[in-house]
N, C-alpha and C positions, 0 to 999 in steps of 0.2 A: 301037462307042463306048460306056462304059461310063453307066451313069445316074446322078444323083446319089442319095446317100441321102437318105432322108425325112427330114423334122425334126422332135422330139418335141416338139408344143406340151401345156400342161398342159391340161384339160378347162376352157372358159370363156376362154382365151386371148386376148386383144383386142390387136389390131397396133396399133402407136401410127403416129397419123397425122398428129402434129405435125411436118410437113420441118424447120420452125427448129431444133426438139431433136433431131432425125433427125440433123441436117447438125451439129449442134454435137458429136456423140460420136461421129464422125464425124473430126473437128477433131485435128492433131496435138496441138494443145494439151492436147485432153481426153484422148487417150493416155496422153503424160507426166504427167499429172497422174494417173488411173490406175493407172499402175506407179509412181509413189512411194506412194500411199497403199496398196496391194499389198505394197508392200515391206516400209512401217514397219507394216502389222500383219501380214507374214510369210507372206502368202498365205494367213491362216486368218481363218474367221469370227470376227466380234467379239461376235458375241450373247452375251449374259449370260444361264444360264438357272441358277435355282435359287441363284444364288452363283459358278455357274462358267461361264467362257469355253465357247463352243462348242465350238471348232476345228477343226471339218470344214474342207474345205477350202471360199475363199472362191473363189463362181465370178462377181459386180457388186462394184461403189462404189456405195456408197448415200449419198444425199443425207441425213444428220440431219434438217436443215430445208430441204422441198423446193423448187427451184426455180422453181415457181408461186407460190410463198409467200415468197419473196425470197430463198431459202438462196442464197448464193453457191457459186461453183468452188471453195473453198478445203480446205488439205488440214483444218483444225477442222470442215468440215462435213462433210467424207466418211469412211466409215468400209466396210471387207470386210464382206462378208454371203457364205454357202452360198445355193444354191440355194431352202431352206426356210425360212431367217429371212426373206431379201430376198421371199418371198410371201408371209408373215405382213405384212410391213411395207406391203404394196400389194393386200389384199385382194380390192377392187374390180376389180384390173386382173387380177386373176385366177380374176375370176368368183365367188368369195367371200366368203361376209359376217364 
């Protein structure tokens, strides 16, 4: 029987252990809402650096204003992030100051 592969967490990595946000992205709803905002920015990052769009390729939705702090599901709140804007943007959550 074959194993699975490993999974590369980043150094300082913290599992979220909120089940509510667990189960909400989770949620078909948070899916589809996911691939529109995926869509209308083309599957690339939206970070702005220097003047210019990023572009890499976006691999989250990021919350603008996050939803601990009232940000709603909406596509005006979400925006593509790469890999390395969306851990600039969460520091903390990735062991980071």
């Amino acid at each position: 029987m074959p194993t699975r592969p490993s999974i590369h967490r980043p150094s300082g990595f913290k599992h979220r252990s909120d089940k509510k946000a667990d189960s909400f992205y989770l949620s078909l709803d948070w899916k589809a809402l996911r691939k529109a905002v995926m869509e209308r920015d083309g599957y690339r990052c939206t970070a702005v650096v220097d003047g210019r769009r990023c572009l890499h390729r976006a691999k989250t939705v990021h919350h603008v204003l996050p939803r601990k702090s009232g940000g709603a599901d909406v596509m005006g709140n979400l925006v593509a992030l790469c890999a390395a804007h969306h851990e600039q943007a969460h520091p903390n959550r990735y062991g980071r100051e």
